[in-house]
Every structure is written in C-alpha cells, then in structure tokens.
C-alpha positions as CSV (number, residue, x, y, z in Angstrom):
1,X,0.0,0.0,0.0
2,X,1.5,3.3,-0.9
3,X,2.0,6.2,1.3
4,X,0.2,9.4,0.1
5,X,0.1,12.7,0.6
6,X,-1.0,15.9,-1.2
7,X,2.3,17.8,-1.2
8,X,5.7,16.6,-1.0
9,X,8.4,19.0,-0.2
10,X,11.9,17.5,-0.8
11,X,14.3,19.6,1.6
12,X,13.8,21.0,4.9
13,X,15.8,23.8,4.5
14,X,14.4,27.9,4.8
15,X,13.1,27.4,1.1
16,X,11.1,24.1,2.2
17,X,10.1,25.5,5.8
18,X,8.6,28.9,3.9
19,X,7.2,26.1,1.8
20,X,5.1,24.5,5.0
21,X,4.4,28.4,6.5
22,X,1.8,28.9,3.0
23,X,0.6,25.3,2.5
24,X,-0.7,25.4,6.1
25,X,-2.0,28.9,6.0
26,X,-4.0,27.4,3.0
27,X,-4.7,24.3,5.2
28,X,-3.1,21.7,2.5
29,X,-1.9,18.6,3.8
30,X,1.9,17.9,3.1
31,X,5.1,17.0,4.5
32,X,8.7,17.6,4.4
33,X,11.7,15.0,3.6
34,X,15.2,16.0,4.5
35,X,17.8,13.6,4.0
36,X,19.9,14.8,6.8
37,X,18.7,17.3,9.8
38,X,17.0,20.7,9.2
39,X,18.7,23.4,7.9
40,X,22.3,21.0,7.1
41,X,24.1,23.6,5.4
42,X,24.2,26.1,7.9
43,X,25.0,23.2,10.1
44,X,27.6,21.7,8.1
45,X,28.7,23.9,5.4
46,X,29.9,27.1,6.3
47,X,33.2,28.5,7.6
48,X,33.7,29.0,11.5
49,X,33.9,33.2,11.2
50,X,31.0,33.6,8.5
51,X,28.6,35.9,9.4
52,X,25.1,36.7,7.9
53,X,25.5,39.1,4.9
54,X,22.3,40.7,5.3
55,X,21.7,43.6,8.0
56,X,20.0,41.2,10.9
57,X,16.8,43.0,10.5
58,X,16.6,40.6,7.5
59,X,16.7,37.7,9.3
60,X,13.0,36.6,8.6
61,X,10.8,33.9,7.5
62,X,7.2,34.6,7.0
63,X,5.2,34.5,10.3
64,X,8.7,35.1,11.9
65,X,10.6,38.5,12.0
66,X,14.1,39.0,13.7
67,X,13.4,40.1,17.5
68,X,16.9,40.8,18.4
69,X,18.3,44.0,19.9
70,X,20.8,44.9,17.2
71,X,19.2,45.2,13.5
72,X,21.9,46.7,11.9
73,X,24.1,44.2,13.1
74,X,25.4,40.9,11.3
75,X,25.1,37.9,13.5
76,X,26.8,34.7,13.5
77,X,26.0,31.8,11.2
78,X,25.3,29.8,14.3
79,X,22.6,32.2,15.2
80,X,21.0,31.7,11.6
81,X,20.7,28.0,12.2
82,X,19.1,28.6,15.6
83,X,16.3,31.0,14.0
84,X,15.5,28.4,11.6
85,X,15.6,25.5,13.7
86,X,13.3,27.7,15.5
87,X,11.5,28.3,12.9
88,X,10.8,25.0,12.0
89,X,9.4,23.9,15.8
90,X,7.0,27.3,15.7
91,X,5.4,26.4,12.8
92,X,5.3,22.8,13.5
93,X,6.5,21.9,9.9
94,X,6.1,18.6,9.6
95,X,9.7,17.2,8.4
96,X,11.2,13.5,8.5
97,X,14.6,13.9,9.2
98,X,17.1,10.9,7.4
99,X,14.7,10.6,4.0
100,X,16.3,10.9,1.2
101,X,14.7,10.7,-2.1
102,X,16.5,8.7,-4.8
103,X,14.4,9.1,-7.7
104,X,11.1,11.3,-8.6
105,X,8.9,9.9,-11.7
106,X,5.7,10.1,-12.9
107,X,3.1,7.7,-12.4
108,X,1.6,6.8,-15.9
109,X,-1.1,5.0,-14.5
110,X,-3.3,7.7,-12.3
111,X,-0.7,11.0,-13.2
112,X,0.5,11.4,-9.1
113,X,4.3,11.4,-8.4
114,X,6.3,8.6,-7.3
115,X,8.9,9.3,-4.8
116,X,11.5,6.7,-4.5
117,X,13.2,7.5,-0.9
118,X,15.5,5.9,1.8
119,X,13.0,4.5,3.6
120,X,9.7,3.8,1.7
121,X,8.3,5.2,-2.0
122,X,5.6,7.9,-1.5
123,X,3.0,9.0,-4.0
124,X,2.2,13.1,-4.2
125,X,0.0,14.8,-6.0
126,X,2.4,18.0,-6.1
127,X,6.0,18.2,-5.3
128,X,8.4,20.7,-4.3
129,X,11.8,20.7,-4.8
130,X,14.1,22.6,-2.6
131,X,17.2,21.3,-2.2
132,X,18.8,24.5,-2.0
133,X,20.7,27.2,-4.7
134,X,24.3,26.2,-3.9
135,X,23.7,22.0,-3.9
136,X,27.7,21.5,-5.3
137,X,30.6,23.3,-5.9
138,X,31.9,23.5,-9.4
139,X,35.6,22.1,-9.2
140,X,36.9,21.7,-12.5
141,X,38.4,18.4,-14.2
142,X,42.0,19.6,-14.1
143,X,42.2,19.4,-10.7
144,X,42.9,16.1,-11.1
145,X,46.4,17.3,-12.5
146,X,47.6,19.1,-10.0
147,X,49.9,17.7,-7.9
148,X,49.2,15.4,-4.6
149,X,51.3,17.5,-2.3
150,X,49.0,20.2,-2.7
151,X,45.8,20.2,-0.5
152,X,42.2,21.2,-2.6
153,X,39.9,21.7,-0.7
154,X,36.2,24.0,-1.8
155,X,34.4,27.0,0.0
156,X,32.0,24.2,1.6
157,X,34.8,22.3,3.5
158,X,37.2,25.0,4.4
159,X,36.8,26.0,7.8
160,X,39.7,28.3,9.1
161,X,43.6,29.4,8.3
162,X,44.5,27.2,11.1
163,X,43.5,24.0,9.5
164,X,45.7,24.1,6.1
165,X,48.7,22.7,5.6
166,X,51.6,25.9,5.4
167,X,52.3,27.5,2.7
168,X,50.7,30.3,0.7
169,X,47.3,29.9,-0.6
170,X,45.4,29.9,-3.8
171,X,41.9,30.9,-3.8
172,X,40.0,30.3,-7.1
173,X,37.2,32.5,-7.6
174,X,36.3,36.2,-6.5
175,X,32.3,35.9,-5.5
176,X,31.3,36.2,-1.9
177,X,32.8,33.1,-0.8
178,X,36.5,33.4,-2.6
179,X,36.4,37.1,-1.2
180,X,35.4,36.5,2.4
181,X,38.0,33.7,2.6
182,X,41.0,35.2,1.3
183,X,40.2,38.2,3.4
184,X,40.3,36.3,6.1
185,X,43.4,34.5,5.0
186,X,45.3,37.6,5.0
187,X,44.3,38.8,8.2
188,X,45.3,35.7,9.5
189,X,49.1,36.4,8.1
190,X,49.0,34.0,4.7
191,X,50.1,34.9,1.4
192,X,47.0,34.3,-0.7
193,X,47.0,34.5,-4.3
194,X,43.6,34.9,-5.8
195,X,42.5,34.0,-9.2
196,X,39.9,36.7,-10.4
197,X,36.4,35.7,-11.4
198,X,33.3,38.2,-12.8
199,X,32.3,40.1,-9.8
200,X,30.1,43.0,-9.0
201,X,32.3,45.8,-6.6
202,X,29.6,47.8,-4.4
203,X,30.5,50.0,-1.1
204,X,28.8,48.0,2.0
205,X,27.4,51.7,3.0
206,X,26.6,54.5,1.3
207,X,25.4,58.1,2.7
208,X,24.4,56.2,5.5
209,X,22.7,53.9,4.3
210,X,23.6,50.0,3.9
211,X,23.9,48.6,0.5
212,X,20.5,46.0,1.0
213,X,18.7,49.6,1.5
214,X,20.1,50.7,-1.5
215,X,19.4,47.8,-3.6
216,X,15.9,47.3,-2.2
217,X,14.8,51.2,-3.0
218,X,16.4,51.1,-6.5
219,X,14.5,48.0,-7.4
220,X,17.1,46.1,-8.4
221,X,15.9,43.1,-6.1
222,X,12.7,43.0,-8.3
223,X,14.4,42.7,-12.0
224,X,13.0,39.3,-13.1
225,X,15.6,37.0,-14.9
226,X,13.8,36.8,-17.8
227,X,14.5,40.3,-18.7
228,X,18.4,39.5,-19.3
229,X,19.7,38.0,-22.6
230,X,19.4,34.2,-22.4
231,X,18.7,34.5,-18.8
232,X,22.5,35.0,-17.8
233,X,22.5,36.9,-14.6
234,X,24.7,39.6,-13.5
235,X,27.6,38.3,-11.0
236,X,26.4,38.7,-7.3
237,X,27.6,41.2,-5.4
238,X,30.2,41.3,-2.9
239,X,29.4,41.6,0.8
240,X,30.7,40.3,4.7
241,X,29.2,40.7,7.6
242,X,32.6,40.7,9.4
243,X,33.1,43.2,12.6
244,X,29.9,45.0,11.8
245,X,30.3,45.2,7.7
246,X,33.0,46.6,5.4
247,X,34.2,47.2,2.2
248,X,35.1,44.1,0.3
249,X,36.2,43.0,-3.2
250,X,39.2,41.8,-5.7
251,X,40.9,45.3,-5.5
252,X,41.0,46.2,-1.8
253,X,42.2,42.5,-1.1
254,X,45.1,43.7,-3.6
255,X,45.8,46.4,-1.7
256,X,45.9,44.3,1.5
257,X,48.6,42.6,-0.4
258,X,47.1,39.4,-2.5
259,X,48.6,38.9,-5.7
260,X,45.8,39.2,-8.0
261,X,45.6,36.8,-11.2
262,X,43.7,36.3,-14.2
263,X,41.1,32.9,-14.5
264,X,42.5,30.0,-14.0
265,X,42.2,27.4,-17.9
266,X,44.1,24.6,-17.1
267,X,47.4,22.8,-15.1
268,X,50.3,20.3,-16.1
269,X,53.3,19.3,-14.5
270,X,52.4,22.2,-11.4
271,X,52.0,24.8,-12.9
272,X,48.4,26.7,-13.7
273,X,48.0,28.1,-16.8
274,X,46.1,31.5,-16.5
275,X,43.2,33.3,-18.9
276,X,44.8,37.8,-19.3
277,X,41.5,39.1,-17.9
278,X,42.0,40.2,-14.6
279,X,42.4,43.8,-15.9
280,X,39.2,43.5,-17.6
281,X,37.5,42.0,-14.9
282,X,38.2,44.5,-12.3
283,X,37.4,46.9,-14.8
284,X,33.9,45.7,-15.5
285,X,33.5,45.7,-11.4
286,X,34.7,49.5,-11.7
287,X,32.1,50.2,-14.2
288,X,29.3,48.4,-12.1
289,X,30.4,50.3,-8.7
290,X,30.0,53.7,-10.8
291,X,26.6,53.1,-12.3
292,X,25.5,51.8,-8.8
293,X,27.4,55.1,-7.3
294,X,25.1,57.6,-10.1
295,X,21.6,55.4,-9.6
296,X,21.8,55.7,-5.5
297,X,22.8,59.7,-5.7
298,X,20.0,60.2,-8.5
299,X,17.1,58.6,-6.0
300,X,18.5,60.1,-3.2
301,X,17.9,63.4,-5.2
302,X,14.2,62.5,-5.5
303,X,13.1,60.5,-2.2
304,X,10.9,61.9,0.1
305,X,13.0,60.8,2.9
306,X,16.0,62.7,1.5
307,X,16.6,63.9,4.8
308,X,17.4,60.9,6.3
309,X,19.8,60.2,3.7
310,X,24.0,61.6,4.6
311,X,25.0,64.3,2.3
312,X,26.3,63.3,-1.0
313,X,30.2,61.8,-0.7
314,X,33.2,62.8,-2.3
315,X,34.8,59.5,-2.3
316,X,38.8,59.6,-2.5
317,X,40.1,58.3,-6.0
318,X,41.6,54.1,-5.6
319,X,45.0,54.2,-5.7
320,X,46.0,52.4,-8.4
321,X,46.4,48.8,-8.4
322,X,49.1,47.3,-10.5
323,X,48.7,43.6,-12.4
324,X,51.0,42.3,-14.4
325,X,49.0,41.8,-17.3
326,X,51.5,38.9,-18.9
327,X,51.0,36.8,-15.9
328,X,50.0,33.6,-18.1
329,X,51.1,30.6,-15.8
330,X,51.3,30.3,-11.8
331,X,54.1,27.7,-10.3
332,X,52.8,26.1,-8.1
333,X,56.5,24.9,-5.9
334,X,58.3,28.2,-6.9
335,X,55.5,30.3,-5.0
336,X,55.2,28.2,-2.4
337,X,51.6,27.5,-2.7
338,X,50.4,24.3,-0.7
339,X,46.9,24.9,-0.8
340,X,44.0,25.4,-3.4
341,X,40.7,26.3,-2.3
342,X,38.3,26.5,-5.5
343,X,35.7,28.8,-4.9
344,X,34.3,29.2,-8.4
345,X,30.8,29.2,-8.2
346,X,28.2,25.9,-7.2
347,X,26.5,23.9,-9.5
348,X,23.2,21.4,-9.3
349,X,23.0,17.9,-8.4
350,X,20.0,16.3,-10.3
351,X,20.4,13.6,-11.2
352,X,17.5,11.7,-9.4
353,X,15.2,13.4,-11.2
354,X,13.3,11.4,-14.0
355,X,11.1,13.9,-14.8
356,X,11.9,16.3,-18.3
357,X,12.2,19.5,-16.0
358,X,16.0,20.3,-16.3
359,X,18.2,21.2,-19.9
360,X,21.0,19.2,-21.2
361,X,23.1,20.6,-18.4
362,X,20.9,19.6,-15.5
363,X,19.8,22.7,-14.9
364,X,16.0,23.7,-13.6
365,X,14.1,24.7,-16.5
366,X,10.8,26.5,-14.8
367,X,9.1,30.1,-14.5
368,X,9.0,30.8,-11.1
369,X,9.3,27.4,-10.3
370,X,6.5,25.8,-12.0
371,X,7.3,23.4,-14.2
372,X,7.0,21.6,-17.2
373,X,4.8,18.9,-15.6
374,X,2.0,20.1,-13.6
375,X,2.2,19.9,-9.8
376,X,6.1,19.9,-9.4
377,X,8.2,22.8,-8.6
378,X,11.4,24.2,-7.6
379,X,11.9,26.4,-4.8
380,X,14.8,28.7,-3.6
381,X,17.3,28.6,-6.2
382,X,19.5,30.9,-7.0
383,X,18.1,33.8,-9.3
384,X,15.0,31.1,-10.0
385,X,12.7,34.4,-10.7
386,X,14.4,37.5,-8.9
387,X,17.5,37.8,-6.6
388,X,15.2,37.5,-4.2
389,X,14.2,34.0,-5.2
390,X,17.3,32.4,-2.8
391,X,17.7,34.6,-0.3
392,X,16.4,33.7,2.9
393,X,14.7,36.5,3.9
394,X,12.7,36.8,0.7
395,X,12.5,33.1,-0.4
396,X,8.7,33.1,0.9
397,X,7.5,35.7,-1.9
398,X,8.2,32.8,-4.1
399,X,7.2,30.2,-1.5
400,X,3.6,31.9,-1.3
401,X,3.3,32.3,-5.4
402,X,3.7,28.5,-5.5
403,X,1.3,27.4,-3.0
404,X,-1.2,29.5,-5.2
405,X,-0.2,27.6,-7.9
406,X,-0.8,24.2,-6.2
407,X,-4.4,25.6,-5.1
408,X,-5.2,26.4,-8.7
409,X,-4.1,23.6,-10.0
410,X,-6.1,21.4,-7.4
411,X,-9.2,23.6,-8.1
C-alpha cells in the first residue's frame, strides 16, 4: 500500500520550511523529507567566522521577524541555524529527518508522483523541490592534474587558516565566498594569491545607508531573470558581515597585499596556466560600482526621505592597483603555494530526477518554479525568478506564489 500525501516538499531547509508556513496557511496537507537534519548547510557547510551578509533586521521567514536587539548588526552563522531550527518547531513543519529521495517519476497509470526515498516510496500529487541554490561546488576536471602535495579543498569544506597545511594559498574565484575567505586568510598572516572571477564591486554603506537599502529602494531586487539575454544573470555582489560590515572585493584585497591573477584554464606538471582578464575583470566591477554610485545619488535626489539620507560623498580616487597583465602561468613549488581552495561558483545535483524539468546541463528549467509537468516545482534557487528568489529572507515571496499555484491547480 503506498503512502500518500497531497504535497511533498523535498528539503527541509528555509526554502522548504517557507514552503510549509503557506501550504498550512491554506490548510493543504503535506510534508517535508530532509535527507539529513534541518537546515544542514548552515550546520555543516559554512566556515567557522562567517557571518550573515544581510543587516540582521533581514533575518526573517514569513510569520517570523528577527526580535533581536541589534538590526543593523550581522550575527553569527550559528545564530541563523538557531532561527530556523526555531522556525521550524514554531510552525510545526512537519519534516522527517534521514529521508532521502532517490528518484522522482511520474506515475503513468493515475498521473500522481512517485517518490522513491530511503525508507519507503511515497506518492504526491504535487511536489516541491528545494534542495537549496548552492547544492555543489563546481571544481573543474583539471584538478585532477595538480599535484598530490597540494591540498584542494572548496568554499564548503574550508573552515579556518589554522586548518591548512603551510604555505601560501590559492583561492579560485572572487564571489562572496573566494572574497570572504582570502580576506580572512590575509588577516590571518597567509600569502593568498587569488584567481579573479566576474564580480560586481559595491561599497557595504553608502550616505548612511547599507547597500541592502540601497538595492531594495532602487529596485534592483525585483528585476526578473527573464529580462536578461538568455537568462545569464549579472555576477552577485560582494558583501561580509565581518566586525559589523565593510568594504570588500578583488581590489582592496590587492591592496591588503594578494597577488591578484587572471582565471584559472588549465594545469600540467604544477604549474596553472592562467586566462589575461583580470584587468578587464576589475574593470567591469569599476564600471558596475559607478553606475551603482550615479543610480543611489539620483534617488536620493528624488526620495521623500532625503533627509534621512548623509550628504552626497566625495569619495577619495583608488589608488592604483598594478597587475602584471603577462602573468599567463602560476608555479605552483616556486611560489610556495600548498593549498587550493576552488571557490568558483556551485552547481546542481539532479540527477535523481526522471522527470523532463531540467536542460542538457541539468539545470531547472521552470518560471518561477512551476514546471513543465504540472504539480512539481522548484523552490529557492538561485536567481529562480528574482535575486530575491534564494535569499532567505525573501525566499517566501516565491514560496507563497507557488502554494497558489498548487491551489489552482487542485481547483
């Protein structure tokens, strides 16, 4: 006899907690499977120092506001996992813990879901998939090549300076992860070489104001996807959360003394070959930082809380950052390097789906999560239908558009 149920969410995670919150509020019957414990990857995934990115005041879920004394502040990743554990007991969301599901197909024979699992197949009439935005990190093929006495590690299992082997460090990749870490790296007294990687450069404050103000009163958390060419996103920008919040990207790292480099293409015999666009690439992120710099000082100019808002800042010119622009291969010995820590961007993991909803690549293909096949959605990935979409104190705009999909679709 098969288990049943009306809605199946597959992760137990914020996306699959804001999930429960609006299936409840419209009194549908579902559950939650979570192959490991709730909310893992703040559990088990994240470096000891990080820090939420957003201003705490963001730390939200719907029905469940942050209540803390300091909203400007930028609390610990261990407090994140507390507030959605929390979370998760308040609203009673009701998750099995240790279920994994192996495969998801269609059943020909009455059109409900099958859900293959660790412990025994289910059968849904809807499903919803949110296994999170960052399920993998993308570490390419030539790492195979590079030699055993180096230590890889990834931006999921590095943890602190204190736990890699001596040396200097490579870090591959210049998002928020590869930023935060080699910052931290040469605070902590390493030599870190970083490997540039498109990024968007944006002050943490401005006139007063933090950057998430900024972005949320310019609208730019509301561009949809589909408005950019073929879907391709702009690079995320660059924020910590570190001793209260301050300026961080590619260039000021150079200045604190990391040797900056282009992309890394490829390795043999120890030595990296790199790509000549690190000029380029810091250029772009110049580029974005002034448009940002114009947009904020034009809606300052015309908001009604103008007053509120600091005076208009003269900020001092960079001073200038040199690359050696023929920098074309890295060795590995000669520099002393005796760790790599790829941080290149994440990538999806699939595979257990038998169900035509992802492209050639295994990527989602959906509108705001609804899919190709009716009843089954994705939830909480990353830029799914704004840069809202996998954020966690926003992932419940997208949470609630779905549960009004699953009660159309019923009706």
């Amino acid at each position: 006899m098969w288990e049943k149920h009306d809605t199946v969410i597959i992760g137990g995670g914020q996306a699959g907690l804001a999930m429960s919150y609006h299936l409840r509020q419209r009194g549908r019957e579902h559950i939650i499977l979570e192959r490991h414990r709730v909310a893992e990857r703040w559990r088990t995934e994240r470096w000891d120092s990080l820090r939420f990115q957003l201003p705490n005041s963001f730390l939200a879920l719907p029905g469940k506001s942050y209540a803390g004394s300091e909203p400007d502040g930028f609390v610990h990743h261990a407090d994140v996992l507390r507030f959605v554990v929390d979370y998760a007991a308040e609203i009673a969301a009701p998750v099995r813990t240790g279920v994994e599901v192996t495969n998801l197909s269609r059943d020909v024979s009455n059109g409900e879901y099958t859900l293959e699992t660790s412990d025994e197949p289910i059968q849904a009439q809807h499903v919803v998939i949110a296994t999170g935005p960052f399920q993998r990190p993308l570490i390419p093929d030539y790492s195979n090549a590079v030699p055993s006495s180096i230590y890889q590690t990834d931006a999921v299992h590095y943890r602190n300076p204190e736990n890699l082997p001596p040396g200097a460090v490579l870090v591959v990749g210049s998002g928020n992860s590869g930023c935060q870490i080699a910052d931290e790296l040469l605070r902590s007294g390493r030599r870190v070489f970083l490997a540039i990687s498109r990024h968007n450069r944006v002050p943490r404050r401005y006139r007063g104001k933090d950057i998430i103000w900024w972005y949320e009163n310019l609208g730019r958390f509301d561009v949809n996807i589909d408005t950019f060419p073929g879907r391709k996103y702009p690079p995320t920008i660059i924020m910590t959360g570190m001793d209260g919040g301050y300026d961080l990207d590619p260039r000021r790292l150079g200045y604190m003394g990391a040797t900056l480099l282009g992309r890394v293409v490829g390795t043999a015999d120890g030595t990296l070959a790199l790509a000549e666009d690190a000029g380029p690439l810091l250029a772009a992120a110049e580029k974005g930082n002034a448009t940002f710099i114009e947009a904020a000082d034009t809606l300052a100019a015309r908001l009604p809380m103008s007053s509120d808002i600091q005076p208009k800042e003269e900020l001092p010119p960079l001073p200038p950052l040199r690359i050696d622009a023929g920098i074309r291969t890295l060795h590995l010995r000669e520099e002393s390097i005796g760790t790599i820590i790829w941080a290149n961007g994440y990538g999806y993991n699939f595979d257990w789906l038998k169900l035509p909803i992802t492209d050639a690549h295994g990527v989602p293909i959906q509108q705001r999560g609804v899919t190709a096949c009716p009843g089954v959605y994705f939830l909480g990935l990353h830029w799914m239908h704004t840069f809202r979409s996998a954020i966690l104190s926003f992932v419940g705009r997208d949470a609630a558009y779905i549960a009004d999909q699953i009660d159309h679709l019923a009706h």
